[in-house]
C-alpha positions as CSV (number, residue, x, y, z in Angstrom):
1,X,-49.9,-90.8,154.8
2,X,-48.9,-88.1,152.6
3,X,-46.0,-88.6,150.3
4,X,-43.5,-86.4,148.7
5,X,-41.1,-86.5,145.4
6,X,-38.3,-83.9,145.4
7,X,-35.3,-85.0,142.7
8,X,-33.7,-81.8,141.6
9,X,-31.9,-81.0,144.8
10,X,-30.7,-84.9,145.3
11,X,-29.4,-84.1,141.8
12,X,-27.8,-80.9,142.6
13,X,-26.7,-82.0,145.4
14,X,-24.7,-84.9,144.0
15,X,-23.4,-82.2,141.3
16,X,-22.2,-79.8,143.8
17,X,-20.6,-83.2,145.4
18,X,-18.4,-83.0,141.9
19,X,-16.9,-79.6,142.7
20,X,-14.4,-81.5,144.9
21,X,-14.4,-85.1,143.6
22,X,-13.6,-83.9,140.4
23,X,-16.3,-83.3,137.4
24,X,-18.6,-85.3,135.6
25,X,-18.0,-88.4,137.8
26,X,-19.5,-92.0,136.4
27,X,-22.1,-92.4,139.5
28,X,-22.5,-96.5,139.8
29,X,-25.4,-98.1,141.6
30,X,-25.7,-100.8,144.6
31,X,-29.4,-101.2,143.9
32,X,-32.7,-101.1,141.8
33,X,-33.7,-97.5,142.8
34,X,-30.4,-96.1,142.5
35,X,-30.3,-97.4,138.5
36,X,-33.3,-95.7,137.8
37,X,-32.7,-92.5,139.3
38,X,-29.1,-92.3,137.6
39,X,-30.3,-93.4,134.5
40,X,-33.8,-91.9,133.9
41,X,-33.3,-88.5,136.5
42,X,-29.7,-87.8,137.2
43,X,-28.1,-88.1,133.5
44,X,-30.7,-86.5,131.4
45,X,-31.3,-83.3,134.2
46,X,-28.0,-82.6,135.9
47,X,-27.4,-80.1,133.4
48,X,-30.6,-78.4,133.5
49,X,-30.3,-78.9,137.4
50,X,-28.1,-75.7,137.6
51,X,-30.2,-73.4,135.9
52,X,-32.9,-73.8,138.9
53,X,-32.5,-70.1,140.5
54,X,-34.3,-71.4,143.6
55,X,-31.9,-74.2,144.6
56,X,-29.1,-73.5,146.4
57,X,-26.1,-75.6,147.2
58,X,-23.4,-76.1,149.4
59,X,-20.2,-78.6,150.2
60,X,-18.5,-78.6,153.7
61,X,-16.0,-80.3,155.4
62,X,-17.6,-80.5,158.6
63,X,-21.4,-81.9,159.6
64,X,-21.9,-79.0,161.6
65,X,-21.7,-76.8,158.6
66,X,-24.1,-78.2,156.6
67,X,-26.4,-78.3,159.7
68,X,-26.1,-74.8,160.1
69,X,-26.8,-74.1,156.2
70,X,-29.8,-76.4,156.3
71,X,-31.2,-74.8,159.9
72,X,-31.0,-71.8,158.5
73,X,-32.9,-72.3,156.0
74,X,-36.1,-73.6,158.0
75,X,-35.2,-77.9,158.2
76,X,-34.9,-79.7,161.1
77,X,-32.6,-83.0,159.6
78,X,-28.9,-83.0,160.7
79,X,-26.2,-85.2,159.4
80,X,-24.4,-87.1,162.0
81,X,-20.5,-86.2,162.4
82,X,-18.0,-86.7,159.9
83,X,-15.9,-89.5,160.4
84,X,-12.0,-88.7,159.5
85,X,-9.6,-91.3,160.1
86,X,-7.5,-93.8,158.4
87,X,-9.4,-95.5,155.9
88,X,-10.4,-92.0,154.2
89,X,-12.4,-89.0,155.0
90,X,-15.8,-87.6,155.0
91,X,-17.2,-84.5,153.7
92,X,-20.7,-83.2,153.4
93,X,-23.2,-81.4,150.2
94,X,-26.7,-80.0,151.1
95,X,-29.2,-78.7,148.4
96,X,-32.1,-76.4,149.4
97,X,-35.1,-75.7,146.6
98,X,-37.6,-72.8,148.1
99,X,-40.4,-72.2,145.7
100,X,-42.7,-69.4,146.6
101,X,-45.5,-68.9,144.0
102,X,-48.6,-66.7,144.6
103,X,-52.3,-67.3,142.7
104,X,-52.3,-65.2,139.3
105,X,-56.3,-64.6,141.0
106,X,-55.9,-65.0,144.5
107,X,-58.7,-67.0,146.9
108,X,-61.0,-66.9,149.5
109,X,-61.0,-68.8,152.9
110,X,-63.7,-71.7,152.9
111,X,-64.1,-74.7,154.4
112,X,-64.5,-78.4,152.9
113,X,-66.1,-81.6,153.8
114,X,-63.1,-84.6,153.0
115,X,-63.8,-88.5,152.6
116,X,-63.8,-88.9,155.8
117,X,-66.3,-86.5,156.6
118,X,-64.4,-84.3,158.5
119,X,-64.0,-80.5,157.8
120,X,-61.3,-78.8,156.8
121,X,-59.9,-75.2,155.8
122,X,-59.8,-74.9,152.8
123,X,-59.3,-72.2,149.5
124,X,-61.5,-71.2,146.6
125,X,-59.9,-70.3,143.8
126,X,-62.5,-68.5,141.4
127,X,-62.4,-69.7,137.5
128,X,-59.9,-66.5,136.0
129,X,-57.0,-68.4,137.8
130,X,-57.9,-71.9,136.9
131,X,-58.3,-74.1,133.7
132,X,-59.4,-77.7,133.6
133,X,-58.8,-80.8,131.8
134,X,-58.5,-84.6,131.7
135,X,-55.7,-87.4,131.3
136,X,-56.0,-90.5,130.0
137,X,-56.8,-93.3,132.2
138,X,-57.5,-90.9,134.7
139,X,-61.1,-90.6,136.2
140,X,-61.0,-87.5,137.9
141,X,-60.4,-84.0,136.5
142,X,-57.4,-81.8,136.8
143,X,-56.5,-78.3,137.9
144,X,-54.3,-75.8,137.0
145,X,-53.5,-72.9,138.8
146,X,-51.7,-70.2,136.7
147,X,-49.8,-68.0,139.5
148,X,-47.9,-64.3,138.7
149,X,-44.5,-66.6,137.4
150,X,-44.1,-68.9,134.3
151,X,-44.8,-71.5,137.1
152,X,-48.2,-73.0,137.3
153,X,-49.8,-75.7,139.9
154,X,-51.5,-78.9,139.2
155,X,-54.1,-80.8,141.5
156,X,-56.2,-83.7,140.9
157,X,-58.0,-86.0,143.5
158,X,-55.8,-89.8,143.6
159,X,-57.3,-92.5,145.4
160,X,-54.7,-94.9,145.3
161,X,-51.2,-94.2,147.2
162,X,-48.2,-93.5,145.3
163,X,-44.3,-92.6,146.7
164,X,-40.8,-92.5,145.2
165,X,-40.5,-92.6,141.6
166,X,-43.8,-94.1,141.0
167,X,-45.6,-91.0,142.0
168,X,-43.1,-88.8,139.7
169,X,-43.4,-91.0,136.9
170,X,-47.9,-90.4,137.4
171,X,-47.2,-86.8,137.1
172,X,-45.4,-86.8,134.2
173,X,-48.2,-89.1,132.4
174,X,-50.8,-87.1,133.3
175,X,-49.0,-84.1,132.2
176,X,-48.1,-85.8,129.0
177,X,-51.9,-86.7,127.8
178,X,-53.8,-83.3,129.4
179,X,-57.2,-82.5,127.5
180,X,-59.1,-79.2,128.4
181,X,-63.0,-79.9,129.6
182,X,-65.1,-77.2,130.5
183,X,-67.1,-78.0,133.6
184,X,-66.0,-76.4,136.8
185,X,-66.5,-72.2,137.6
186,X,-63.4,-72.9,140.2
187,X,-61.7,-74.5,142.4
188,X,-62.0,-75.5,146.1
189,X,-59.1,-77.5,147.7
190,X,-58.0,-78.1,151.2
191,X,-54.9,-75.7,152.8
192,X,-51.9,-77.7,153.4
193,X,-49.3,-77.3,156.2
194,X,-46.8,-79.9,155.5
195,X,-43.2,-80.9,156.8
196,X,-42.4,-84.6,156.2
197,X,-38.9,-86.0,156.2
198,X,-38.2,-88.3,153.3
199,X,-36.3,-91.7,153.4
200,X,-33.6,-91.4,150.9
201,X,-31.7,-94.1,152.5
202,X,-31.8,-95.5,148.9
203,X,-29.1,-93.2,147.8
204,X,-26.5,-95.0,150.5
205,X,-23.6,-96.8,148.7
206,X,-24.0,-95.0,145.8
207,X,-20.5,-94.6,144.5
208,X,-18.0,-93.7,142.0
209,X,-14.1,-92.5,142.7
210,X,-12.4,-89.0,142.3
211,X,-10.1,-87.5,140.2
212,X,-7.1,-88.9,142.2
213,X,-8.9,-92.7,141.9
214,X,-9.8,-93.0,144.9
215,X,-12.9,-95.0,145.9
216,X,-16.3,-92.3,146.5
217,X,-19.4,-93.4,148.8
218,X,-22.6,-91.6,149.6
219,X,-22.9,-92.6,153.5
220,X,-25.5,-90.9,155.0
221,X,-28.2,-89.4,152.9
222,X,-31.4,-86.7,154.3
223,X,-34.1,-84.7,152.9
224,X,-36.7,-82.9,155.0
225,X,-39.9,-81.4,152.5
226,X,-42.3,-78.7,153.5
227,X,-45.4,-77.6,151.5
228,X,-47.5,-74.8,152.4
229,X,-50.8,-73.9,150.6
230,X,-53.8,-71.2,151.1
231,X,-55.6,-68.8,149.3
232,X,-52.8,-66.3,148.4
233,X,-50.6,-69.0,147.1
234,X,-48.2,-72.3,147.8
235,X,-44.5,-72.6,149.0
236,X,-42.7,-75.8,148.6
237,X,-39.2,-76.4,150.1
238,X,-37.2,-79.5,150.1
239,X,-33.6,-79.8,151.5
240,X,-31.6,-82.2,150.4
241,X,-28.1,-83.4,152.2
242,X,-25.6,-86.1,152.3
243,X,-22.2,-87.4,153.8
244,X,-19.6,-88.3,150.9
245,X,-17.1,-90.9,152.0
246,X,-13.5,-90.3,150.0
247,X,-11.2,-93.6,150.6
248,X,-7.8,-93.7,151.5
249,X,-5.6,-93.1,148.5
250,X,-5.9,-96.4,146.2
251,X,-2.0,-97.9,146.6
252,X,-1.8,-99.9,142.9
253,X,1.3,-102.4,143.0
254,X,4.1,-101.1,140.9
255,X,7.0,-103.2,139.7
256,X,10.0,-103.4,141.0
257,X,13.4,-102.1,139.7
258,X,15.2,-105.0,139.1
259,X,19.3,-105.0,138.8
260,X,20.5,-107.7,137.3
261,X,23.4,-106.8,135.8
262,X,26.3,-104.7,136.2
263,X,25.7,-101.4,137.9
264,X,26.8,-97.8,138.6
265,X,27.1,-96.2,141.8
266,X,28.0,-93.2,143.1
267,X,27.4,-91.1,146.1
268,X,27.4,-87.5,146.0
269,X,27.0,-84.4,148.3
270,X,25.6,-81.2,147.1
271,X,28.5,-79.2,148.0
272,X,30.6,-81.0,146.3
273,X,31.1,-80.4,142.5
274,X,31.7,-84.2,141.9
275,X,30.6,-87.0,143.3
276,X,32.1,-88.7,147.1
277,X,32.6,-92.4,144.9
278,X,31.5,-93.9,142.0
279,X,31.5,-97.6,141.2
280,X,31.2,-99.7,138.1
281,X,29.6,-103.0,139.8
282,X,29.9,-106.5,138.5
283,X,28.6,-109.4,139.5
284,X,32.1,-110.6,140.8
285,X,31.8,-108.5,143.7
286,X,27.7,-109.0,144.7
287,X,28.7,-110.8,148.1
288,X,27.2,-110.2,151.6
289,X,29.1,-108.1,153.2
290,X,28.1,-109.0,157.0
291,X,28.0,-106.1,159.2
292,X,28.7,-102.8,158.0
């Protein structure tokens, strides 16, 4: 079963969340996964996060307009409705990423014969619009496909599942340890049609409180991914959105006033250029009074 890794627009997402929570919140985590992502993806990229021009972001107050943004924009996940009541409210983020690139040489239609001996449609790129190279601890070879924008496309067979993090974390060592070979005139890989939705449940209880101190909760969390890929070129879009739970105003105990000596009084009217009665109180006189 195929497997996707989309971080940026969680992390935008969870940034745009900030534009009414207040800035720069300290994110805490409930669980394992969440202390990772905050620690090794959220901190170290939220800046660079916004320079992204093919995100986009929004925040609503209602599920139905973050449905609409994300429909819109080719996804199929919904947020369920916001709960307002009592015990705090509930507002919504979404984050889109579209990526359209197109082959620097574009392809021709072919076909391919996979493991499982089944064929497929496929595209072959010819050798101007590829280069080649190793990774360590990696046994097969890898691919990369320059396109027409400072983006370029890797691809290397994996035999071995990987999801979440774990599959991030591979593409960034084999990125990290590339070697150039010279042994392939091209490329041949399958064409992919791909919508998956993403469990992201992991995000859920991931909290923090806003500039009024109130208590912050992500309680519903979606991301639906597409990848497209053929001889012209590749699209990948992933959507990204979550419900934000904002608690009830945080009540601290404050001390009380406490008389304990001699008072003033006074009752005034505004009126009235001086006050109605004014009283010097001492403890002489602090009696109950029985009914008024």
């Amino acid at each position: 079963m195929s497997n996707t890794t989309v971080v940026y627009p969680i992390v935008t997402a969870l940034v745009k969340a900030e534009e009414i929570i207040g800035s720069q919140r300290a994110w805490q985590s409930a669980n394992h996964t969440q202390e990772l992502f905050l620690q090794e993806l959220f901190v170290p990229y939220r800046e660079e996060s916004g320079s992204i021009a093919e995100i986009e972001s929004i925040a609503a107050f209602t599920a139905d307009d973050i449905n609409r943004f994300l429909r819109e924009r080719g996804f199929s996940v919904k947020l369920k409705p916001f709960q307002q009541d009592g015990h705090g409210r509930e507002f919504g983020v979404a984050s889109v990423l579209d990526l359209l690139v197109s082959w620097l040489r574009p392809g021709t239609e072919t076909t391919l014969t996979g493991q499982d001996k089944r064929e497929y449609p496929a595209a072959h790129l010819p050798k101007a619009g590829c280069s080649f190279s190793q990774a360590e601890g990696h046994q097969y070879p890898i691919a990369r496909l320059s396109t027409n924008s400072s983006t370029a496309v890797y691809l290397t067979r994996l035999d071995q599942p990987a999801r979440d993090f774990e599959l991030l974390n591979l593409a960034r060592h084999l990125a990290s340890s590339l070697k150039p070979i010279y042994d392939y005139d091209g490329v041949i890989l399958p064409m992919v049609d791909l919508t998956q939705e993403v469990d992201i449940s992991w995000l859920i209880d991931l909290s923090t409180s806003d500039k009024a101190g109130r208590s912050v909760k992500i309680a519903q969390a979606i991301q639906e991914t597409h990848l497209a890929l053929n001889p012209k070129g590749a699209r990948a879009k992933s959507g990204v959105a979550m419900g934000v739970r904002v608690g009830a105003a945080m009540m601290l105990p404050k001390p009380d006033l406490l008389i304990d000596g001699p008072f003033l009084i006074w009752f005034e009217r505004p009126e009235l250029s001086v006050p109605l009665f004014v009283g010097y109180i001492t403890e002489a006189d602090w009696k109950n009074p029985g009914e008024l």
